[in-house]
ZAZA-676937 format. One line per field, with one value per residue: chain; residue in three letters; x, y, z of N, C-alpha, C in turn; residue number from 1. Coordinates in pm, whole numbers. Last residue first. Example, Ala and Ser with C-alpha at 12.3 -4.5 7.8 and 13.67 -1.06 7.14 Angstrom:
ch <- [A,A]
aa <- [SER,ALA]
nc1 <- [1285,1319]
nc2 <- [-225,-569]
nc3 <- [708,780]
cac1 <- [1367,1230]
cac2 <- [-106,-450]
cac3 <- [714,780]
cc1 <- [1290,1320]
cc2 <- [3,-330]
cc3 <- [787,780]
i <- [2,1]
# end
This chain:
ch <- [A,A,A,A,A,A,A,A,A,A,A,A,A,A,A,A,A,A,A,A,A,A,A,A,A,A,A,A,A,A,A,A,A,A,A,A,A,A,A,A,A,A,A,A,A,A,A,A,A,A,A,A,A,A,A,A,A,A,A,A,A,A,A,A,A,A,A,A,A,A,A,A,A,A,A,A,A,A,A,A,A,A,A,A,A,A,A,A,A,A,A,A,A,A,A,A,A,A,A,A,A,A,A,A,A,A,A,A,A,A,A,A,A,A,A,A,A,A,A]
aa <- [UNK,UNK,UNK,UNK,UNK,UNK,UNK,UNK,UNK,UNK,UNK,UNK,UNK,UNK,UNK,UNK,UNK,UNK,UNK,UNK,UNK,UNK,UNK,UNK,UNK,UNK,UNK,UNK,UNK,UNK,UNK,UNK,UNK,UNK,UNK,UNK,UNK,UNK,UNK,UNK,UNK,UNK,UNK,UNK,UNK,UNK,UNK,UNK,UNK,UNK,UNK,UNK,UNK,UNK,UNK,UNK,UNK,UNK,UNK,UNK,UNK,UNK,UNK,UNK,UNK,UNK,UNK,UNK,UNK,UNK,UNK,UNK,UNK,UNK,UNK,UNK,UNK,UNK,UNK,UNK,UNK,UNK,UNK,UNK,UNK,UNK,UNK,UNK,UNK,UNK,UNK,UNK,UNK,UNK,UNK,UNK,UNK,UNK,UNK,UNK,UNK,UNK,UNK,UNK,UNK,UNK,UNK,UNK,UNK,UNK,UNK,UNK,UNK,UNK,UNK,UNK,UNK,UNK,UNK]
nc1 <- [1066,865,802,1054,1014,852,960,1125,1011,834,1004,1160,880,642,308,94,-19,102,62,76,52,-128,-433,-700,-940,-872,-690,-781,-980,-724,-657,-723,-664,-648,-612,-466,-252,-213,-109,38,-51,65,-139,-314,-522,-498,-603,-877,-1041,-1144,-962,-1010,-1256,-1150,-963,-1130,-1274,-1075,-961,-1291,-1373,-1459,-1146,-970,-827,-592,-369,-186,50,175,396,460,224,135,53,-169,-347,-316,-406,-654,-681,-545,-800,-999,-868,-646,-370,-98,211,526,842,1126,1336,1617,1583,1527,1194,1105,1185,1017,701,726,665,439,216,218,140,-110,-333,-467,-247,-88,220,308,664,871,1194,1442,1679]
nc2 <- [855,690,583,450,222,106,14,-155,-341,-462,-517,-735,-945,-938,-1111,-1211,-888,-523,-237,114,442,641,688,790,691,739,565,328,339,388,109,-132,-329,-621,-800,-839,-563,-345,5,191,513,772,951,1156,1060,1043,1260,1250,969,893,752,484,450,419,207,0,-23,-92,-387,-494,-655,-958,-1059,-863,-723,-559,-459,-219,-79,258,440,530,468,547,305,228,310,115,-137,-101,-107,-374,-528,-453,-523,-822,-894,-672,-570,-312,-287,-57,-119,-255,-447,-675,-537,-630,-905,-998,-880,-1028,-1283,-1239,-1137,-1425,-1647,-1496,-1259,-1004,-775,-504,-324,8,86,341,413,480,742]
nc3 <- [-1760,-1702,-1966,-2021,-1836,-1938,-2190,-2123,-1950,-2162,-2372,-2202,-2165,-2381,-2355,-2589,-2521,-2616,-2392,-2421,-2239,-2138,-2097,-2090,-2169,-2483,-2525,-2503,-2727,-2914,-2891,-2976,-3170,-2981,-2671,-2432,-2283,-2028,-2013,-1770,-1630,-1337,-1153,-1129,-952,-683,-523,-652,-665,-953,-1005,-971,-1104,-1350,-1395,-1358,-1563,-1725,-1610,-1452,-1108,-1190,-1386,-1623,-1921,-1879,-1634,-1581,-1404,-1313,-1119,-869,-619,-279,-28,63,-75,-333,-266,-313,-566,-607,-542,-701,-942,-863,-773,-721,-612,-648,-650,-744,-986,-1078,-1230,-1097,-1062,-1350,-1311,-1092,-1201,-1417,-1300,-1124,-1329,-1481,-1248,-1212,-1404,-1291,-1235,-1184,-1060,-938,-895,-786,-814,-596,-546]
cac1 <- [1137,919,696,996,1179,833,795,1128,1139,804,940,1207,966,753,423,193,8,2,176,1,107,2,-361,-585,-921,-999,-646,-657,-1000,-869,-523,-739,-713,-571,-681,-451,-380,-184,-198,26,-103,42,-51,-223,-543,-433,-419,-776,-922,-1276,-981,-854,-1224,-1266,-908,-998,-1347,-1102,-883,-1163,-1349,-1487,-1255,-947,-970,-750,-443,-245,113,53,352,475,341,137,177,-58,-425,-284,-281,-631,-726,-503,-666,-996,-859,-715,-413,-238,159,397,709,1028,1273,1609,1653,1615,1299,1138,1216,1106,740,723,750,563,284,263,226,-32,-252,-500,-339,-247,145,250,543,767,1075,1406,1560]
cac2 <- [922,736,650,567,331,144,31,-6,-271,-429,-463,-642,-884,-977,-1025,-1258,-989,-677,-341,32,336,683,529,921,627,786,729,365,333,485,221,-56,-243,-608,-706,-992,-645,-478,-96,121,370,725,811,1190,1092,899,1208,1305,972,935,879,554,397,531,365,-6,21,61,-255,-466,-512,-833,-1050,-925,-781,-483,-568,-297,-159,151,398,612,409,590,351,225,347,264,-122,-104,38,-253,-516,-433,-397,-763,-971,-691,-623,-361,-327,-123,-95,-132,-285,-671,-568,-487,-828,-973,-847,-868,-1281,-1303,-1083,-1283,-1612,-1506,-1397,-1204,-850,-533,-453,-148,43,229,455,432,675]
cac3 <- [-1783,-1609,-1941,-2113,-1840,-1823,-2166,-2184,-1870,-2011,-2372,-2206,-2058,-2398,-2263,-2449,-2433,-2637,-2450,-2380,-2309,-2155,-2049,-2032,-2032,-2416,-2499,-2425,-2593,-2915,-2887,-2857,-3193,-3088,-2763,-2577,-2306,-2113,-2010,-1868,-1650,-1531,-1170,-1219,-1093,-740,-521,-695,-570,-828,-1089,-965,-951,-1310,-1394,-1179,-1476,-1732,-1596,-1539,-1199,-1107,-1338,-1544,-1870,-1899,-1723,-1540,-1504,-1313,-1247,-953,-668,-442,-129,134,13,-322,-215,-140,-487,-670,-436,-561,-918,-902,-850,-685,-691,-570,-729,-625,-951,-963,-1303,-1160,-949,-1304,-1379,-1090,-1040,-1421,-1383,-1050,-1174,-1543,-1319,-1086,-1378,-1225,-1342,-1128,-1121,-939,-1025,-750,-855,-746,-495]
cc1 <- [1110,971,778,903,1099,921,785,1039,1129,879,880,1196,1068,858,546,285,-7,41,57,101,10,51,-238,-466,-788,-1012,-779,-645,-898,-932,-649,-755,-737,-666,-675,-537,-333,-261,-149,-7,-57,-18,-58,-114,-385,-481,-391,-586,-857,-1155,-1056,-873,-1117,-1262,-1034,-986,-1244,-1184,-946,-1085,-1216,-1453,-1302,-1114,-903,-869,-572,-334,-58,29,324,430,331,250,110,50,-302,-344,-244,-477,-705,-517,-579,-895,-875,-797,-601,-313,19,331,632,920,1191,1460,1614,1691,1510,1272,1230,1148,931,756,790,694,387,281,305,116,-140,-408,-365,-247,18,215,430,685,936,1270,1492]
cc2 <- [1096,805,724,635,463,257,158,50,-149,-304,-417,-533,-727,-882,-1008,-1108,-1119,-797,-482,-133,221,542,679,775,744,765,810,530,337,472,347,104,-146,-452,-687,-890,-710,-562,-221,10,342,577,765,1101,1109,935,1112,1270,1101,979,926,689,450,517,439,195,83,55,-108,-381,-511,-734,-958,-925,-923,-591,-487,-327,-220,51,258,579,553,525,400,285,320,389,66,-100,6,-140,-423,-413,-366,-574,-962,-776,-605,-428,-353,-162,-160,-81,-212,-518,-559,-442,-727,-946,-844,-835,-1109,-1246,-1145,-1195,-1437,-1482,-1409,-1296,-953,-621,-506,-193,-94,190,342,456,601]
cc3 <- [-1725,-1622,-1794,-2057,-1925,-1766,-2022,-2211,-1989,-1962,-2266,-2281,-2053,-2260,-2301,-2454,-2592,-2539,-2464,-2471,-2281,-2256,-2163,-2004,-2001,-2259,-2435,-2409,-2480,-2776,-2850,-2805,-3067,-3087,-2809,-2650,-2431,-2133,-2075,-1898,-1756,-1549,-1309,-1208,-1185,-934,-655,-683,-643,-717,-974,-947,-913,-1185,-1350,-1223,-1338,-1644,-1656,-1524,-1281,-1120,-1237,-1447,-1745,-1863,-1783,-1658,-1485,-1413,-1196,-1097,-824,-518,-244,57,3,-233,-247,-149,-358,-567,-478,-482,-743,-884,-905,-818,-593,-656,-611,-680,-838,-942,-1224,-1211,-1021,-1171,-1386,-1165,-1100,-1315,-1400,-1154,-1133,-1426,-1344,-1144,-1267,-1264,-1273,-1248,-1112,-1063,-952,-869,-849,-733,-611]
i <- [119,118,117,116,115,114,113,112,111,110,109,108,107,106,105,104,103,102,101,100,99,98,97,96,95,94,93,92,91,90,89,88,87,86,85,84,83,82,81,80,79,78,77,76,75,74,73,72,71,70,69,68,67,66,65,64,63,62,61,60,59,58,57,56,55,54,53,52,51,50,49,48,47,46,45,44,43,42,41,40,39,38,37,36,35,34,33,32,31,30,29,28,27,26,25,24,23,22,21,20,19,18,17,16,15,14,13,12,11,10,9,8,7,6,5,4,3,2,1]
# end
């Protein structure tokens, strides 16, 4: 059975491109082009790992994890974060984020990014 990952960032792009890539190595993807739509798509599916942006409008990605968290079912979904941020790493661990990858994006950093934390 493969293993579900959503995708949460505004760029349309970077979702399309990660969408199929993961797709490519057997994984199921769900996407959402912001936290709102994030927390409505994990009303329909727990996905097994959380690929999501940090600054995206209306709610960032640490505000989407306190919004995650308030949901016991949905506390112990791993998150990996992505962000243009440099220094982070302290506020990543302080949020319970498992990984985290700089933007631009390199794709097959993505895929082992994602393979590791599933493991």
């Amino acid at each position: 059975m493969s293993k579900t990952v959503l995708i949460v960032d505004d760029e349309v792009l970077i979702v399309d491109i990660s969408k199929r890539k993961l797709q490519e190595h057997g994984f199921e993807v769900m996407t959402a082009l912001n936290g709102e739509e994030a927390l409505a798509q994990l009303k329909i599916k727990i996905p097994d790992l959380i690929v999501l942006d940090v600054q995206m409008p209306d709610m960032n990605g640490y505000t989407f994890i306190l919004e995650k968290n308030k949901v016991p079912a949905y506390v112990s979904i791993p998150v990996i974060m992505v962000t243009a941020l440099i220094k982070t790493e302290e506020v990543f661990k302080h949020h319970g984020v498992l990984a985290y990858l700089i933007k631009p994006l390199k794709l097959q950093e993505l895929v082992d990014k994602v393979v590791e934390v599933l493991k």
